[in-house]
N, C-alpha and C positions, 0 to 999 in steps of 0.2 A: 262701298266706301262709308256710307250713312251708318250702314248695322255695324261696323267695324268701331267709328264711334261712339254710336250709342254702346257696343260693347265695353269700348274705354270709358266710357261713363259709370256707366254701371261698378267697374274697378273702383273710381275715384271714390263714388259714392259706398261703396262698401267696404273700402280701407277707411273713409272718414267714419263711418258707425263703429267697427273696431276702434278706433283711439279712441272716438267717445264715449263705448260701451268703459271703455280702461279707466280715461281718465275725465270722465265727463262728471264725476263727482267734486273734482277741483276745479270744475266751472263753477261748479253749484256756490259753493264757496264765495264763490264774487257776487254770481246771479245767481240769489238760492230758485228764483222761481223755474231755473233750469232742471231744477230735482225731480219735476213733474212729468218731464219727458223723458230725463235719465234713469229714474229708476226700474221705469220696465224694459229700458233698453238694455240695459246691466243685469236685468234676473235674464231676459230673452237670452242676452250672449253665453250668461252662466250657464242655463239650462243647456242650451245646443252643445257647450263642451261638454256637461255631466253626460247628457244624452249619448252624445257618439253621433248627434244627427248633422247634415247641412245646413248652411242655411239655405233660405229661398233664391239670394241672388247669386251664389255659386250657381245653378244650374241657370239662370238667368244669363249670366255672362257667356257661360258655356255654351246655350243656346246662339244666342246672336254672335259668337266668335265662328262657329261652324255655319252661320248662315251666311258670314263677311269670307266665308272661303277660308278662314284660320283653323286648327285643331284646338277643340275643348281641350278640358285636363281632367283626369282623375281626383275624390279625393276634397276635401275641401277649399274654402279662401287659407285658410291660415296654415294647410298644410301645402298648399301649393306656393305660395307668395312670402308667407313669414317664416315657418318653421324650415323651408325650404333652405332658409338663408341660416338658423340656427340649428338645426339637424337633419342635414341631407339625407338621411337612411328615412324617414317617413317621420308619420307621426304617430303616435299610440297612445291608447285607452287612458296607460297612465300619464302623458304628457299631457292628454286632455283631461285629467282630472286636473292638475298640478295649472293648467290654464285657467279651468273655473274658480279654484280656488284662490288662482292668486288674484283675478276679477274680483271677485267677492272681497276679499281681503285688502283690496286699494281700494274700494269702494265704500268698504266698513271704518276704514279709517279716514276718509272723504268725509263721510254722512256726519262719523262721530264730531267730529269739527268743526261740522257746520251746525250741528244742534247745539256744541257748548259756545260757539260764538252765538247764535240765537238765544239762548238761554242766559247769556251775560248781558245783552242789548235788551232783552225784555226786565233784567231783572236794573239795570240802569235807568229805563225808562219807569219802573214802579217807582224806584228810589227817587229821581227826579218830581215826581206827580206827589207823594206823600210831602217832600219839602215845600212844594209848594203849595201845599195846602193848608 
């Protein structure tokens, strides 16, 4: 029962890195010092689609669902759980391209956002300092 759990755990916590890897650059936005965690979480997810590879806790899951008496799955988190639900025939090299890239690309436009609101707030705060001086 416990490893069965902990298996569902491991779920929770590796659909939430997915969304975050997505869209954790429109944290940053609020909390930029969130960028410092998000960004290698976002190149990790990019790279694992470019790659073709798993990640770690797919076979993590896997692991502790065949020791709770359930059957692993083939294949990865997101062709198992997500793409499952958007393309049942499987997943492929170029949907995982088409995944990293579109990562990268909400993320490019996350980052760019948050640097031209940084960039407007630093350039407000000069302007402020120079009046009053």
């Amino acid at each position: 029962m416990l490893v069965r759990v902990l298996a569902d755990a491991v779920l929770v916590i590796h659909l939430a890195f997915v969304i975050f890897v997505v869209a954790g650059g429109f944290l940053a936005l609020r909390f930029p010092r969130v960028a410092w965690l998000h960004v290698p979480a976002a190149l990790w997810g990019a790279w694992i689609e470019f790659s073709g590879r798993i990640c770690p806790l797919t076979p993590l899951e896997n692991s502790l669902r065949r020791r709770g008496g359930e059957a692993g799955y083939g294949g990865g988190f997101i062709d198992h759980y997500i793409m499952a639900l958007l393309y049942p025939e499987g997943l492929t090299r170029e949907v995982q391209f088409v995944i990293g890239g579109g990562v990268l690309l909400v993320n490019v436009i996350a980052y760019t956002l948050l640097v031209r609101r940084l960039q407007r707030r630093r350039a407000s705060t000069v302007a402020s300092h120079d009046d009053s001086g």
